[in-house]
PDB file of N, CA, C and O in Angstrom:
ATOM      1  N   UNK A   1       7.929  22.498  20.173  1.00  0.00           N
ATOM      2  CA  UNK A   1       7.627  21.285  20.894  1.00  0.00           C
ATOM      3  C   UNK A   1       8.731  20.265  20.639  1.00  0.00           C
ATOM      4  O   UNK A   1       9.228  20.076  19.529  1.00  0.00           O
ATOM      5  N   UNK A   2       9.159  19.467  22.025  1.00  0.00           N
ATOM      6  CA  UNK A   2      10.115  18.428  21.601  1.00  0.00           C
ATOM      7  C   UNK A   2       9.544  17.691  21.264  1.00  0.00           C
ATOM      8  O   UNK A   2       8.386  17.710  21.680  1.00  0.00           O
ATOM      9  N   UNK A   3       9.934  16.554  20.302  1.00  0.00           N
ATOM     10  CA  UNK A   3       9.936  15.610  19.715  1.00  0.00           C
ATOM     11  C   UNK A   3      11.210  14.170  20.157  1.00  0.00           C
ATOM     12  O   UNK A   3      12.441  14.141  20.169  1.00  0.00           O
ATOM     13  N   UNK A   4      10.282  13.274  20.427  1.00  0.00           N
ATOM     14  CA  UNK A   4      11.136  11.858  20.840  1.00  0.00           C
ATOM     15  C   UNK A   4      10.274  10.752  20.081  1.00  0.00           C
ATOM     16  O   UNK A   4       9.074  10.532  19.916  1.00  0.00           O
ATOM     17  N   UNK A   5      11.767  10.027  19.611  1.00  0.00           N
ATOM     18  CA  UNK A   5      11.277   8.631  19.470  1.00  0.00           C
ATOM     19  C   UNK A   5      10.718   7.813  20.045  1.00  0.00           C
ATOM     20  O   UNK A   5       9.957   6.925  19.662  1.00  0.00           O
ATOM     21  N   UNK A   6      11.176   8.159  21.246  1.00  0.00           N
ATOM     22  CA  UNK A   6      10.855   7.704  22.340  1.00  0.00           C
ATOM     23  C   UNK A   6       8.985   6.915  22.423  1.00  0.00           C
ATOM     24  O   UNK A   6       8.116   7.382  21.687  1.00  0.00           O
ATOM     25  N   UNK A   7       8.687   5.811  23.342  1.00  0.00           N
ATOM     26  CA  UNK A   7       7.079   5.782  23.350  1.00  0.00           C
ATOM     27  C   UNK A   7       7.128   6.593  24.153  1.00  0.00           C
ATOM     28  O   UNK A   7       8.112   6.955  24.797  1.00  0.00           O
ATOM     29  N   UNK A   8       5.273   7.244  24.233  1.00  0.00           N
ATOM     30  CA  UNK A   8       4.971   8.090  25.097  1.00  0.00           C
ATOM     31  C   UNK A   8       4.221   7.701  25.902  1.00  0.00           C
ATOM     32  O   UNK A   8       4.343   8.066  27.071  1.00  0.00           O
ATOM     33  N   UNK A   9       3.157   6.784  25.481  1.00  0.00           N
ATOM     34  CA  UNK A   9       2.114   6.161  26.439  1.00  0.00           C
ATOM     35  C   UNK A   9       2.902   4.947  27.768  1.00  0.00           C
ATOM     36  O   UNK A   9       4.077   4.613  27.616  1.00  0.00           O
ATOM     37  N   UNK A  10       2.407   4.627  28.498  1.00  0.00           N
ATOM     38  CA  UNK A  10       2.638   3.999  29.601  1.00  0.00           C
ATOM     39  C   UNK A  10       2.647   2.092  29.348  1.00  0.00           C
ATOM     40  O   UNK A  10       3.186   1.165  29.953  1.00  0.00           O
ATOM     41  N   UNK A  11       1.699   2.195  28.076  1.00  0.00           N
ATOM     42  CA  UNK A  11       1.196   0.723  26.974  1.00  0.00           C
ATOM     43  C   UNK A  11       2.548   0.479  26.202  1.00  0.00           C
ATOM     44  O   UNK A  11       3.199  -0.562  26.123  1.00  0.00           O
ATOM     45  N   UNK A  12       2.773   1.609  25.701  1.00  0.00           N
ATOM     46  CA  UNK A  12       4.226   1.827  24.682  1.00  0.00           C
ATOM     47  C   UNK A  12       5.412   1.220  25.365  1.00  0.00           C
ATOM     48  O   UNK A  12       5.917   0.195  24.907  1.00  0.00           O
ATOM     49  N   UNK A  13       5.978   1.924  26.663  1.00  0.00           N
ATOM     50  CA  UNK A  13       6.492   1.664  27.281  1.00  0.00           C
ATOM     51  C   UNK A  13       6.810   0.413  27.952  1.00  0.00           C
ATOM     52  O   UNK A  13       7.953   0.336  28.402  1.00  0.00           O
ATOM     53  N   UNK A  14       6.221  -0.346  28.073  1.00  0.00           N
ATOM     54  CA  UNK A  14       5.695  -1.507  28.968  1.00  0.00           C
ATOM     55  C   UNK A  14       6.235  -2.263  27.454  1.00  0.00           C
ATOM     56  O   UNK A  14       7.396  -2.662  27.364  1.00  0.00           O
ATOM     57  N   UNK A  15       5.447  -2.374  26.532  1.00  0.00           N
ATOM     58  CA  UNK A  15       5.957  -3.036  25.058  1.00  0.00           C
ATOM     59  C   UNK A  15       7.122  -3.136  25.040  1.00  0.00           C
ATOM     60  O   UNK A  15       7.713  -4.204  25.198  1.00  0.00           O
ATOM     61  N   UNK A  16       7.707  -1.943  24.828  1.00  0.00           N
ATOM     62  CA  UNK A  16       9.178  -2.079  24.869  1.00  0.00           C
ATOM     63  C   UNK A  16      10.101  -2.373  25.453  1.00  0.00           C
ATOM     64  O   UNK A  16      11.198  -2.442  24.899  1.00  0.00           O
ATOM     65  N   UNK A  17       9.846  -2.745  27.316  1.00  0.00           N
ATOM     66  CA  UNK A  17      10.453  -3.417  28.184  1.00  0.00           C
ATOM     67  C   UNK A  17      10.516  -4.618  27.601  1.00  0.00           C
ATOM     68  O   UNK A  17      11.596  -5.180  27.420  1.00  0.00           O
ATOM     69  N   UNK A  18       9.663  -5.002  27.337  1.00  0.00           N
ATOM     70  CA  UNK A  18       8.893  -6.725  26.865  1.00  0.00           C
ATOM     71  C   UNK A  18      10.216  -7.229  25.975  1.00  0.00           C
ATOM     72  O   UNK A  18      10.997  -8.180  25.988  1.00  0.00           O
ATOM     73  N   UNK A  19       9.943  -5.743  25.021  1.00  0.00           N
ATOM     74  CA  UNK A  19      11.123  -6.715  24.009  1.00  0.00           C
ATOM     75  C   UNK A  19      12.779  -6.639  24.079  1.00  0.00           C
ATOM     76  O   UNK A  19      13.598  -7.352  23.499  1.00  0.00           O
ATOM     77  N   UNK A  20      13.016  -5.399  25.092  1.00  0.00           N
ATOM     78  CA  UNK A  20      14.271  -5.971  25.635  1.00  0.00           C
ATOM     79  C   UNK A  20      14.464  -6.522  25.876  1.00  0.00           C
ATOM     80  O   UNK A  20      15.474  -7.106  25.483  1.00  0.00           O
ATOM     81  N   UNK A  21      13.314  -7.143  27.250  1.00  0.00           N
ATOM     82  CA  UNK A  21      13.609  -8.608  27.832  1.00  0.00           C
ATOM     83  C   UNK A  21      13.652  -9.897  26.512  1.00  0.00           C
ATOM     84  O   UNK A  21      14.547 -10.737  26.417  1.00  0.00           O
ATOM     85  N   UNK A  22      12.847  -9.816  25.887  1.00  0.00           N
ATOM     86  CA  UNK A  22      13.031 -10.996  24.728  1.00  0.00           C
ATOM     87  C   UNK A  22      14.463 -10.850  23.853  1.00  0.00           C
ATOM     88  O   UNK A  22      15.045 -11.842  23.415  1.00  0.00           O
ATOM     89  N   UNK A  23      14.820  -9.836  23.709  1.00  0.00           N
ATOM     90  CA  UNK A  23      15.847  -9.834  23.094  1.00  0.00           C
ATOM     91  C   UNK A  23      17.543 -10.268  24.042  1.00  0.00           C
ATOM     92  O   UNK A  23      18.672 -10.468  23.593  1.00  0.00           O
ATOM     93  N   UNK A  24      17.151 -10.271  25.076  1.00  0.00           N
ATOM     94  CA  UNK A  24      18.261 -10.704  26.075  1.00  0.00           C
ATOM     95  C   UNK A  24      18.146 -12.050  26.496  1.00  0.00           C
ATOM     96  O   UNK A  24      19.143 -12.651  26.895  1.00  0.00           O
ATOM     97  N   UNK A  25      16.667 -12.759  26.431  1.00  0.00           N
ATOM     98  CA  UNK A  25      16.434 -13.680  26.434  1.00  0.00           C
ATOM     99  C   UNK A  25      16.664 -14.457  25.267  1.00  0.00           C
ATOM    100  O   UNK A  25      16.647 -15.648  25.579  1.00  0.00           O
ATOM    101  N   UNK A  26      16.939 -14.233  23.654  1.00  0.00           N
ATOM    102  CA  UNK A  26      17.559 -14.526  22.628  1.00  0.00           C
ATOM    103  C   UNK A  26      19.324 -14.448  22.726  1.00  0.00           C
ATOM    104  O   UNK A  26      20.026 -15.283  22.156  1.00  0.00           O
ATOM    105  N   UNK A  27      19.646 -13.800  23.190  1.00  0.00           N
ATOM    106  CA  UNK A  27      21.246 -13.230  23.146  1.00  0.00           C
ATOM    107  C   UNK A  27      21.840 -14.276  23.905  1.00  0.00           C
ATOM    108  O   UNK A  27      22.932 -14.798  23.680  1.00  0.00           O
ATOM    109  N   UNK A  28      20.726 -14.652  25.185  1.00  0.00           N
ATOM    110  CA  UNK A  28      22.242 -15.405  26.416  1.00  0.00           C
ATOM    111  C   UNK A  28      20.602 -16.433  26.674  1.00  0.00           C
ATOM    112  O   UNK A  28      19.581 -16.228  27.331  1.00  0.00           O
ATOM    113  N   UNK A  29      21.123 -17.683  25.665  1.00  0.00           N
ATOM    114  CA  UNK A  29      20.500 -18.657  25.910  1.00  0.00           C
ATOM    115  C   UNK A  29      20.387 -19.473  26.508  1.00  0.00           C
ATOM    116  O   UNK A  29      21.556 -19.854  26.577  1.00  0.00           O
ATOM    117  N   UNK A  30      19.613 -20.399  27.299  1.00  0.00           N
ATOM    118  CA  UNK A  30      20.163 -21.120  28.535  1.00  0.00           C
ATOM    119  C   UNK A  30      21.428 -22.193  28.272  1.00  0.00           C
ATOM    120  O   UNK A  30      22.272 -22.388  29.147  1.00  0.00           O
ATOM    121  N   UNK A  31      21.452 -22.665  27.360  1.00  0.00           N
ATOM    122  CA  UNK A  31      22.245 -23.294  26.180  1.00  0.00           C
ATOM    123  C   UNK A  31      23.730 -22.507  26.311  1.00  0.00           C
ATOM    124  O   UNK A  31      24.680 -23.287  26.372  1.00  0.00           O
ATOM    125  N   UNK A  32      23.979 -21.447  26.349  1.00  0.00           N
ATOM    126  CA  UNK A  32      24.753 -20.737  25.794  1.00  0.00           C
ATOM    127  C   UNK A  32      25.456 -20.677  26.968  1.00  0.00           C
ATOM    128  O   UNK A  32      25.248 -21.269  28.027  1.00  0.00           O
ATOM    129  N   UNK A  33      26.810 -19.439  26.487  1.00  0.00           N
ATOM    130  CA  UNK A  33      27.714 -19.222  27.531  1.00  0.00           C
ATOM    131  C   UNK A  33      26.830 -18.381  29.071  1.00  0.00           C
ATOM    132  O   UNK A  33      25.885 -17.597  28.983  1.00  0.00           O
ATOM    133  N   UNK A  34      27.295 -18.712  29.975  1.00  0.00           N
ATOM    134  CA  UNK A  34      26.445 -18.359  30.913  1.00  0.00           C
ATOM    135  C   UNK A  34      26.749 -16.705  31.473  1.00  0.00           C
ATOM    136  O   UNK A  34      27.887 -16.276  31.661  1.00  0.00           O
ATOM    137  N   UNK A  35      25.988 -16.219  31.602  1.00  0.00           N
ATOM    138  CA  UNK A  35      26.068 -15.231  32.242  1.00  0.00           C
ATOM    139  C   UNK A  35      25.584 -14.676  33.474  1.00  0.00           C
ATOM    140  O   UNK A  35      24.481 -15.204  33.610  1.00  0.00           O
ATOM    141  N   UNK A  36      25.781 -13.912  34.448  1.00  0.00           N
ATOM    142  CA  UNK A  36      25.169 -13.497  35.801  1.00  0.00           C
ATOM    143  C   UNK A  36      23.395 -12.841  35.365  1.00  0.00           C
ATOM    144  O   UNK A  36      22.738 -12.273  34.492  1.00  0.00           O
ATOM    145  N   UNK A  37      23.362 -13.168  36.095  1.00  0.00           N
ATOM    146  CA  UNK A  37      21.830 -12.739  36.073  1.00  0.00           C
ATOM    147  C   UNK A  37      21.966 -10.653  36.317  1.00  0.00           C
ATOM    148  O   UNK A  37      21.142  -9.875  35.837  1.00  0.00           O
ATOM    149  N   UNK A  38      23.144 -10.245  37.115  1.00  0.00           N
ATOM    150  CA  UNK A  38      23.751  -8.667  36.986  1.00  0.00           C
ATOM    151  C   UNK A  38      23.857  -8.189  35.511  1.00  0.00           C
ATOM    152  O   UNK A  38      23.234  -7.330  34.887  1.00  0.00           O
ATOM    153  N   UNK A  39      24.938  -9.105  35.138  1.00  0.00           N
ATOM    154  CA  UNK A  39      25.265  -8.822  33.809  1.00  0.00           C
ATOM    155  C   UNK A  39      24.317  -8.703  32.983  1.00  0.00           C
ATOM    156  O   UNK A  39      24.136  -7.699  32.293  1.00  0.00           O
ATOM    157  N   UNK A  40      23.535  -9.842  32.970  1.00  0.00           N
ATOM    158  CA  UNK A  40      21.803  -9.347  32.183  1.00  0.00           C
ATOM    159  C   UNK A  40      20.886  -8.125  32.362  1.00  0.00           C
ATOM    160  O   UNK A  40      20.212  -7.508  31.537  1.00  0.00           O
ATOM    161  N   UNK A  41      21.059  -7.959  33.686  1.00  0.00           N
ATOM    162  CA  UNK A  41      20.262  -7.328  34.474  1.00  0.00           C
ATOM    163  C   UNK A  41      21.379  -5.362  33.310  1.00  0.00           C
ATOM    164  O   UNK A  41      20.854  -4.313  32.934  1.00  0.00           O
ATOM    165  N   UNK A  42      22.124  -5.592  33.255  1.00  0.00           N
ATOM    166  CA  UNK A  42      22.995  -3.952  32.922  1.00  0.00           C
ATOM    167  C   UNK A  42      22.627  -4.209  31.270  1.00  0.00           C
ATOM    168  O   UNK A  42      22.618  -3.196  30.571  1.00  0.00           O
ATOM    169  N   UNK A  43      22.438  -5.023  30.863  1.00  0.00           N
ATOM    170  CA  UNK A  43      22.276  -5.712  29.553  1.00  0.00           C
ATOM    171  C   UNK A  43      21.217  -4.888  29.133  1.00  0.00           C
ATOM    172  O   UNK A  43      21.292  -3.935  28.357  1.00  0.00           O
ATOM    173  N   UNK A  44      20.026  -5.419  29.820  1.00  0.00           N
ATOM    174  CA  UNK A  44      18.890  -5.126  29.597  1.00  0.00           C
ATOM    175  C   UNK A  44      18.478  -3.609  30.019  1.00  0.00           C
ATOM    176  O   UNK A  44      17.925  -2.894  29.184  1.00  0.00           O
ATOM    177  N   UNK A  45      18.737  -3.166  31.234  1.00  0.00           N
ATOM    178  CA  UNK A  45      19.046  -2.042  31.255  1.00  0.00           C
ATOM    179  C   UNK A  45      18.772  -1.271  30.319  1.00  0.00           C
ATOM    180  O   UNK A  45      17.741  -0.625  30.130  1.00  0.00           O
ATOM    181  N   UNK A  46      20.222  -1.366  29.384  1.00  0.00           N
ATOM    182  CA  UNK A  46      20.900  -0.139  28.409  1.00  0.00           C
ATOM    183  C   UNK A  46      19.802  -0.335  27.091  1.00  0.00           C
ATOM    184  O   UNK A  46      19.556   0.547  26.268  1.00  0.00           O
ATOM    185  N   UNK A  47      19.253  -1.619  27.104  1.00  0.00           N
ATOM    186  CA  UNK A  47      18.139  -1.922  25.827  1.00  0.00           C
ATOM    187  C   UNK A  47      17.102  -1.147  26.203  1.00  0.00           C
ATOM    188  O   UNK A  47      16.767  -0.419  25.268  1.00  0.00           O
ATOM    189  N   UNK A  48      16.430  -0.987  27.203  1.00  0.00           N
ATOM    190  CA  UNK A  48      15.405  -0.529  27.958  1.00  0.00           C
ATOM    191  C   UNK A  48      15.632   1.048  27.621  1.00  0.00           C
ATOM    192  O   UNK A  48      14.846   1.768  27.005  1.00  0.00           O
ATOM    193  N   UNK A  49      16.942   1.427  28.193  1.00  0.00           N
ATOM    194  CA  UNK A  49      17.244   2.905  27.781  1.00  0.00           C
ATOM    195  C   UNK A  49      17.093   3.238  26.254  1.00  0.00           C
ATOM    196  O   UNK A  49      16.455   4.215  25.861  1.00  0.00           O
ATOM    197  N   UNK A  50      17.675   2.427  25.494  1.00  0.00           N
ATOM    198  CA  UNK A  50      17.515   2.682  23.935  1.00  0.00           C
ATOM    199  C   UNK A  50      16.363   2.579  23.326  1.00  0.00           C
ATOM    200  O   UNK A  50      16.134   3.340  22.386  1.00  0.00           O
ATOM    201  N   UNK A  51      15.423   1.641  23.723  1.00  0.00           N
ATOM    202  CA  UNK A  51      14.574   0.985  23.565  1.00  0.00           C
ATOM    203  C   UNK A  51      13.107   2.589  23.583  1.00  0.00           C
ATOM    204  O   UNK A  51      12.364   3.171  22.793  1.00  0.00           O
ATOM    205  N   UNK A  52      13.464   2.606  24.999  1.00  0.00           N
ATOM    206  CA  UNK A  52      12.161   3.199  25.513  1.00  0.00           C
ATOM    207  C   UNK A  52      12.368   4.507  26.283  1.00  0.00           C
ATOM    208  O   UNK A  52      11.525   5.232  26.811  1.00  0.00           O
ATOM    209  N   UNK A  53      14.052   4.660  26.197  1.00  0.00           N
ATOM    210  CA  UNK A  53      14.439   5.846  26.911  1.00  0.00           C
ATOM    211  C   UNK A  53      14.072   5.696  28.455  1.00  0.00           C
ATOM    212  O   UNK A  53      13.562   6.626  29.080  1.00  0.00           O
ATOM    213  N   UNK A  54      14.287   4.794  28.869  1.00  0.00           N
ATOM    214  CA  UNK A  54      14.184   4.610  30.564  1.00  0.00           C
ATOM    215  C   UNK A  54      16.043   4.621  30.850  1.00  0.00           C
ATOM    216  O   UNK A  54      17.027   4.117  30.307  1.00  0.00           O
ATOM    217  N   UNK A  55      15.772   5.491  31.999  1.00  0.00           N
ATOM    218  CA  UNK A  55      16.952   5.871  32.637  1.00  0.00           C
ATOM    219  C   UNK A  55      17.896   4.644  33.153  1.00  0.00           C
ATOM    220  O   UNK A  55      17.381   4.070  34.113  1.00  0.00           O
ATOM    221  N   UNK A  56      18.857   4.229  32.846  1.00  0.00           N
ATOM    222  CA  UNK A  56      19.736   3.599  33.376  1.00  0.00           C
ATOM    223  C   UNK A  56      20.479   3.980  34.890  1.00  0.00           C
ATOM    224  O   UNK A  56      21.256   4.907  35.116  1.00  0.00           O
ATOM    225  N   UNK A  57      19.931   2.875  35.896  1.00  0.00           N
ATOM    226  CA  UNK A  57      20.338   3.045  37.107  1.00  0.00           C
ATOM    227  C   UNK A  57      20.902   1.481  37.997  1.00  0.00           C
ATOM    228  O   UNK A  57      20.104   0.659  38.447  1.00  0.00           O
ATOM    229  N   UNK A  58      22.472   1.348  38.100  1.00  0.00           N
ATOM    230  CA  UNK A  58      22.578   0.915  38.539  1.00  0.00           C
ATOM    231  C   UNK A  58      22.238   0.788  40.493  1.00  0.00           C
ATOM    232  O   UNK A  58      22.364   1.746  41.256  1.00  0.00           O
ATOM    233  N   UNK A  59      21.833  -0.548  40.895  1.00  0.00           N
ATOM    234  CA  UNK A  59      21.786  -0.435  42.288  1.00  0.00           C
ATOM    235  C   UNK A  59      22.596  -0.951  43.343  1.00  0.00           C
ATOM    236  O   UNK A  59      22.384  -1.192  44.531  1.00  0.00           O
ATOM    237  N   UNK A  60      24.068  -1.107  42.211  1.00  0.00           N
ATOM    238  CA  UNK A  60      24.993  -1.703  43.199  1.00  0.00           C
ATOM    239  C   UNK A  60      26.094  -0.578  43.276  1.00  0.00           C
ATOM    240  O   UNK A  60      26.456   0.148  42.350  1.00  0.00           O
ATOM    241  N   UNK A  61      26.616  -0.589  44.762  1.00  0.00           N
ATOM    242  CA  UNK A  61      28.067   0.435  45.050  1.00  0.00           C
ATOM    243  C   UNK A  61      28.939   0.381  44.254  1.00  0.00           C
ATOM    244  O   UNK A  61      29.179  -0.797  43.988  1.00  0.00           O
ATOM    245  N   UNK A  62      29.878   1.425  43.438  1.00  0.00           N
ATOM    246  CA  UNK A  62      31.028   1.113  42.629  1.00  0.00           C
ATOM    247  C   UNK A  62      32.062   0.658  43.456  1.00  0.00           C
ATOM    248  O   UNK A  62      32.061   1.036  44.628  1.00  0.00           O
ATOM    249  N   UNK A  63      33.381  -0.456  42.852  1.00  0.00           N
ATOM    250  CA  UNK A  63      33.589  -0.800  43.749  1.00  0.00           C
ATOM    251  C   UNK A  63      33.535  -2.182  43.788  1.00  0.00           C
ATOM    252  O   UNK A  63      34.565  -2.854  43.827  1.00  0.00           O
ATOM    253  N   UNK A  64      32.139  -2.793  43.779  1.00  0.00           N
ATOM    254  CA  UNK A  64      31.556  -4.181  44.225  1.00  0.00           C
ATOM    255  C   UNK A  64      31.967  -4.666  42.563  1.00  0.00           C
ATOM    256  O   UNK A  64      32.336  -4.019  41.583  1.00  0.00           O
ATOM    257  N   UNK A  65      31.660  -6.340  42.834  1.00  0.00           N
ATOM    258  CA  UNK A  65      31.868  -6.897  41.996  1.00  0.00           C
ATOM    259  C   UNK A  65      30.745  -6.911  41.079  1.00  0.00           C
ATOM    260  O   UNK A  65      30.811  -7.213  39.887  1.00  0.00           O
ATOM    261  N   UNK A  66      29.147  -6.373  42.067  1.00  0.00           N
ATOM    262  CA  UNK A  66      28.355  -6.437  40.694  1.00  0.00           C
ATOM    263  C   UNK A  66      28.310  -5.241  40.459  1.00  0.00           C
ATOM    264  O   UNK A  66      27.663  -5.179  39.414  1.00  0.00           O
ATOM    265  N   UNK A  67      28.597  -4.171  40.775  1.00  0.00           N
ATOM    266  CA  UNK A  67      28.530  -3.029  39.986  1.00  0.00           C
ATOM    267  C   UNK A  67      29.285  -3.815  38.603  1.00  0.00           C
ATOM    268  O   UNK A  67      28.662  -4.495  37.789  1.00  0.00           O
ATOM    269  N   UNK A  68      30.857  -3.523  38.560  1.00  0.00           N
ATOM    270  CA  UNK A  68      31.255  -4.630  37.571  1.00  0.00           C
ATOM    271  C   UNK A  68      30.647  -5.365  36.414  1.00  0.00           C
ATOM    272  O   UNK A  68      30.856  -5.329  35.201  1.00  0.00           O
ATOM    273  N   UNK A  69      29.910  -5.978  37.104  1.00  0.00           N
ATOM    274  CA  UNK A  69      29.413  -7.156  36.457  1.00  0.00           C
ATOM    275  C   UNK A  69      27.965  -6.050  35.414  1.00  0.00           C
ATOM    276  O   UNK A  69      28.033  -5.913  34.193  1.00  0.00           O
ATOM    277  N   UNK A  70      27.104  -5.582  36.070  1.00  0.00           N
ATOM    278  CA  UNK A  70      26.177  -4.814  35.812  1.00  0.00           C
ATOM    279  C   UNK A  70      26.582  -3.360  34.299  1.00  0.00           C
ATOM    280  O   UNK A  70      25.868  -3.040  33.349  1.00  0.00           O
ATOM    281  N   UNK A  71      27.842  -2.883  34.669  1.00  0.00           N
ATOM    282  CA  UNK A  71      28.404  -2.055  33.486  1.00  0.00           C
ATOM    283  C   UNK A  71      28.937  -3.096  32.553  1.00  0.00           C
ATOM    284  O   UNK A  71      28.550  -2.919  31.398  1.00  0.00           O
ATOM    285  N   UNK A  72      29.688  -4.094  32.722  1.00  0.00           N
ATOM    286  CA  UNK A  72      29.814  -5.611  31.678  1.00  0.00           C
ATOM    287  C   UNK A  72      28.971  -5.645  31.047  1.00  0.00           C
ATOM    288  O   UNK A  72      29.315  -5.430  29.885  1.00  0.00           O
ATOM    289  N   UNK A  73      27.550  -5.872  31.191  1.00  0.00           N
ATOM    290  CA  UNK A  73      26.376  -6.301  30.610  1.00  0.00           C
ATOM    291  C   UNK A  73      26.051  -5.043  29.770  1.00  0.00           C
ATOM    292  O   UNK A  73      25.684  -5.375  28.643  1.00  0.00           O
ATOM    293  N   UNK A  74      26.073  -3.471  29.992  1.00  0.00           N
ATOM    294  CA  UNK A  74      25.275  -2.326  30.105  1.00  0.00           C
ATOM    295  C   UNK A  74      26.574  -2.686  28.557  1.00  0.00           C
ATOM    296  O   UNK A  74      25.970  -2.873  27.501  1.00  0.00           O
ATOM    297  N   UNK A  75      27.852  -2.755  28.463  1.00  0.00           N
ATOM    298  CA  UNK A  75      28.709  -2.694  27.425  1.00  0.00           C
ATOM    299  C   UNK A  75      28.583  -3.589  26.245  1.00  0.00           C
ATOM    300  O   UNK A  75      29.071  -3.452  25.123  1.00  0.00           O
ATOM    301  N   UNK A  76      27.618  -4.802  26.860  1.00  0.00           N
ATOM    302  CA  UNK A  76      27.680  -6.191  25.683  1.00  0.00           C
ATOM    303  C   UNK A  76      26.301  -5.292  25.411  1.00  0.00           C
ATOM    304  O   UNK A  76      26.408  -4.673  24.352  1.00  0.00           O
ATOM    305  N   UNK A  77      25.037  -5.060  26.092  1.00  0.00           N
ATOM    306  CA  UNK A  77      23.681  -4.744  25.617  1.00  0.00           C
ATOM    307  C   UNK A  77      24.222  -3.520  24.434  1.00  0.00           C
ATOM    308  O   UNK A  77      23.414  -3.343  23.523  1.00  0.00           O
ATOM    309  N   UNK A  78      25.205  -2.872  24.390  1.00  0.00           N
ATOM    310  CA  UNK A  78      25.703  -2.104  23.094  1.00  0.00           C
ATOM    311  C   UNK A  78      25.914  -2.826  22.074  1.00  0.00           C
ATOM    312  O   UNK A  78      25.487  -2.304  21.044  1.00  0.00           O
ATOM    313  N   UNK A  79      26.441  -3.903  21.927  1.00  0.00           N
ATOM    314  CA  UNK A  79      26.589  -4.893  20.794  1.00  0.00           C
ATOM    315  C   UNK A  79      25.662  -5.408  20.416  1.00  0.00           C
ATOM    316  O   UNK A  79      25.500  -5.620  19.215  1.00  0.00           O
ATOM    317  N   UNK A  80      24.428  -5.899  21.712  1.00  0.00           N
ATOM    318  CA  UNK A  80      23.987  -6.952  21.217  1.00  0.00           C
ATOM    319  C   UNK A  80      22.689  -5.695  20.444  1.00  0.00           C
ATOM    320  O   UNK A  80      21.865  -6.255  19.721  1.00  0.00           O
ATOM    321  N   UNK A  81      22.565  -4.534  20.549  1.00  0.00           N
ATOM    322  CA  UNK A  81      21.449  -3.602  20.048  1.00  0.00           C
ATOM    323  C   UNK A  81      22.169  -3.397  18.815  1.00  0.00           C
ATOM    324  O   UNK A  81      21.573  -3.307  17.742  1.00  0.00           O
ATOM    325  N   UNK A  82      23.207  -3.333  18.902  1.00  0.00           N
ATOM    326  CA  UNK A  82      23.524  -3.114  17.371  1.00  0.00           C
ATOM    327  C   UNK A  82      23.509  -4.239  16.002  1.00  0.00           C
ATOM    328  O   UNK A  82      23.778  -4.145  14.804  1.00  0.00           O
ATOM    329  N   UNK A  83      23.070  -5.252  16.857  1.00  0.00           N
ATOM    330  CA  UNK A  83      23.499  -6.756  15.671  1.00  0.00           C
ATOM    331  C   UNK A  83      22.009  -7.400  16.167  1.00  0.00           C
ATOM    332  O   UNK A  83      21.826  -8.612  16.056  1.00  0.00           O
ATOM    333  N   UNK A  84      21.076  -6.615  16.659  1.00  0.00           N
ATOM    334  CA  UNK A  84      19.431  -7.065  16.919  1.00  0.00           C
ATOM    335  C   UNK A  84      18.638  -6.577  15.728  1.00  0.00           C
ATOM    336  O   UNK A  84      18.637  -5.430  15.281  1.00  0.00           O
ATOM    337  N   UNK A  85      17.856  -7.791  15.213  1.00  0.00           N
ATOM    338  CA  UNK A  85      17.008  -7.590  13.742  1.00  0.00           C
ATOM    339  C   UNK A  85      15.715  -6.572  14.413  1.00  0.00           C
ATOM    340  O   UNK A  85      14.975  -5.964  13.640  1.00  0.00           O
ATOM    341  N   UNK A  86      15.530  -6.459  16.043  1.00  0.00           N
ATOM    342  CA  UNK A  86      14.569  -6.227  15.982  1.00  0.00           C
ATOM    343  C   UNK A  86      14.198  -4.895  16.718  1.00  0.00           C
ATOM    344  O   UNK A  86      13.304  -4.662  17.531  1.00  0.00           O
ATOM    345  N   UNK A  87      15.148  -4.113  16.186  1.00  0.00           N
ATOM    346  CA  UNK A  87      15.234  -2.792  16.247  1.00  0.00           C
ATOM    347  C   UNK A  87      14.305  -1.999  15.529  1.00  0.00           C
ATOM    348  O   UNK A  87      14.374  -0.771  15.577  1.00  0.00           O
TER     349      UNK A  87
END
């Protein structure tokens, strides 16, 4: 049988969206340097993936500026998971 860290329940899951979003909502404060709402959006993403193992899917054409912007974020959400207490 495989085995994941992963949550399994649908409750689990949902939790752990929650705290990506809080944790991106800590990272890029309104206060703070500003960022695209894309860039958050790839940010959160890649937390979501780590988080809860949800698939990372961008929905912009490569190419565009928010694709761009969206892998930007998907690259900082690597930093900011690694320097998050609340892993």
């Amino acid at each position: 049988m495989l085995r994941s860290n992963h949550p399994q329940t649908q409750a689990e899951i949902d939790a752990e969206h929650a705290r990506a979003v809080r944790i991106i909502d800590e990272a890029f404060p309104r206060h703070g340097t500003p960022r695209s709402d894309v860039f958050k959006a790839g940010a959160s993403a890649l937390l979501k993936y780590l988080l809860a193992g949800t698939p990372v899917r961008c929905p912009y054409e490569p190419g565009t500026v928010e694709y761009d912007a969206f892998y930007a974020g998907v690259e900082s959400g690597k930093k900011i998971y690694c320097h998050t207490e609340e892993r």
